[in-house]
C-alpha positions in Angstrom: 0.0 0.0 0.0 3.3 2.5 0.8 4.6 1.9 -2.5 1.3 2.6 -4.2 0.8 5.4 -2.3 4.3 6.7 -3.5 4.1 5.9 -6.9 0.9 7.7 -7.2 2.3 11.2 -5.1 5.8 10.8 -7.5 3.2 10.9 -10.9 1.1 13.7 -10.1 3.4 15.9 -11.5 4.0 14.8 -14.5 0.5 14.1 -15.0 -0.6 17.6 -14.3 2.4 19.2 -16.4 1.2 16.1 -19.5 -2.2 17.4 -19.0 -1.6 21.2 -19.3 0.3 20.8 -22.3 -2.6 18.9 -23.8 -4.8 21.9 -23.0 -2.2 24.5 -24.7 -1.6 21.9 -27.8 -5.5 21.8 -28.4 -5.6 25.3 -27.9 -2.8 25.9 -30.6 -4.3 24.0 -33.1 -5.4 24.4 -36.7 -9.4 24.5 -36.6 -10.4 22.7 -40.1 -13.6 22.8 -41.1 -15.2 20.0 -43.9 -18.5 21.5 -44.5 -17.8 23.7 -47.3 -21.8 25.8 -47.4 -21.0 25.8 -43.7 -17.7 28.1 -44.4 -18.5 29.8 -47.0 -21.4 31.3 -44.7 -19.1 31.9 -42.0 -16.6 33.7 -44.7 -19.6 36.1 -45.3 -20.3 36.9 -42.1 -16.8 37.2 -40.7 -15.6 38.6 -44.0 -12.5 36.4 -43.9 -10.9 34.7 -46.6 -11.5 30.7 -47.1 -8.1 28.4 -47.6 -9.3 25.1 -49.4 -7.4 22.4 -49.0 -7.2 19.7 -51.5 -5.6 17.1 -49.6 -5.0 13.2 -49.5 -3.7 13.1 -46.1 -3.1 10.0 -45.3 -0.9 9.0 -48.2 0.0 12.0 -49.9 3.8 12.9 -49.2 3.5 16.8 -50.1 0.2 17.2 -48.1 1.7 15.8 -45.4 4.6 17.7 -45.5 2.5 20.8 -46.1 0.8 19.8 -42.3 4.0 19.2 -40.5 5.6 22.4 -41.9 3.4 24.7 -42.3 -0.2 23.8 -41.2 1.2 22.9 -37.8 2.7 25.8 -37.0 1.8 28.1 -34.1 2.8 31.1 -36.2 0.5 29.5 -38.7 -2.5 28.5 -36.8 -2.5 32.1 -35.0 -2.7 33.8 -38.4 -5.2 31.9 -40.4 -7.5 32.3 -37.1 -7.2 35.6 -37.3 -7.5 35.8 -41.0 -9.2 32.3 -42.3 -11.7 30.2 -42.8 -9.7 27.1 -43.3 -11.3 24.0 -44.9 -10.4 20.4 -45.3 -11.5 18.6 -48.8 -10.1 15.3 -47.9 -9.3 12.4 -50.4 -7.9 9.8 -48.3 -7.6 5.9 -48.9 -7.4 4.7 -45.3 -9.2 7.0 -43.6 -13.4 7.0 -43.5 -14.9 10.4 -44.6 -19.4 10.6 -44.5 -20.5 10.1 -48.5 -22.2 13.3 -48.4 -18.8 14.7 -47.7 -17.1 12.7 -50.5 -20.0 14.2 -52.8 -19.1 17.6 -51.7 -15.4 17.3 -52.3 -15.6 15.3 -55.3 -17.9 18.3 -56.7 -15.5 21.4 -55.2 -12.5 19.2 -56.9 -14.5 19.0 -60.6 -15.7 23.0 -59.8 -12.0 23.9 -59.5 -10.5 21.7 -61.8 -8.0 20.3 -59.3 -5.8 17.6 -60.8 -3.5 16.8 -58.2 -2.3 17.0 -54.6 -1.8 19.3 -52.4 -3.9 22.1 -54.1 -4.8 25.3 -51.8 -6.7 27.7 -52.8 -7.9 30.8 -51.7 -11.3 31.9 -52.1 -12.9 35.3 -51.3 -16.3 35.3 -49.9 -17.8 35.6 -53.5 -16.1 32.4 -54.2 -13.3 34.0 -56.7 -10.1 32.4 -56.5 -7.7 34.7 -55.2 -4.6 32.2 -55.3 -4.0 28.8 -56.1 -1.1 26.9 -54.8 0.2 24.0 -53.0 3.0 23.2 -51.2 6.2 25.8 -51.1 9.4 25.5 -49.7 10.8 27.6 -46.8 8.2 27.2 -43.8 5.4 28.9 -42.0 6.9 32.3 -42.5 7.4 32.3 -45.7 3.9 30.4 -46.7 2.0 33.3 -44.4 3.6 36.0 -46.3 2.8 34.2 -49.7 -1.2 34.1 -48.6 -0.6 37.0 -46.9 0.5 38.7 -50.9 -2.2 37.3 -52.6 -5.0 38.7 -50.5 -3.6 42.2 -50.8 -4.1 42.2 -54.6 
């Protein structure tokens, strides 16, 4: 009974320190949206620009490198909630998406004549493209300031 008692006092710590960095990790996450009328709505209202993402991300190398580098960033994450609407159009093999959701991507993929992975584009409340891109080399910083130059235009 000592030595459970112990074991448990020694782990508190790290349990309440694992914990609170779960808390600022969630907090400092990317907020992606998959219903596309949903965002576009919400781009209206909060006049904020939507970021599409064409993805296949659970087998496409670039998208994933795209998340780990750019997406994932705190620097990132802070701007595009300050200036985004960002939405997920997944194509993955592995993972399970709803079928009204495969519809709605496989229709926003024909609409913008998307023919590979990743494709991001921006879109303007109006639903004009503002830019279309994809992956780019040289980080967070350097992606922010390319979205960052196309929405100026």
């Amino acid at each position: 009974m000592k030595t459970i008692s112990i074991l448990i006092l020694t782990s508190l710590p790290f349990l309440f320190g694992f914990s609170s960095k779960l808390v600022f990790e969630e907090n400092n996450k990317l907020i992606w949206v998959t219903n596309y009328a949903k965002a576009l709505k919400d781009a209206k209202k909060s006049k904020k620009t939507l970021l599409l993402n064409f993805t296949g991300s659970d087998w496409c190398g670039w998208c994933i490198r795209l998340d780990k580098e750019v997406f994932d960033k705190a620097a990132f994450v802070k701007y595009a909630k300050d200036n985004l609407i960002c939405v997920k159009l997944d194509f993955p093999r592995r993972k399970k998406v709803s079928p009204e959701e495969k519809i709605q991507n496989n229709k926003l993929m024909t609409q913008h004549k998307v023919e590979g992975f990743p494709t991001i584009l921006l879109v303007d409340a109006k639903e004009n493209i503002v830019l279309r891109t994809g992956y780019q080399d040289g980080g967070e910083e350097s992606y922010i300031q390319h979205l960052k130059d196309a929405i100026k235009k």
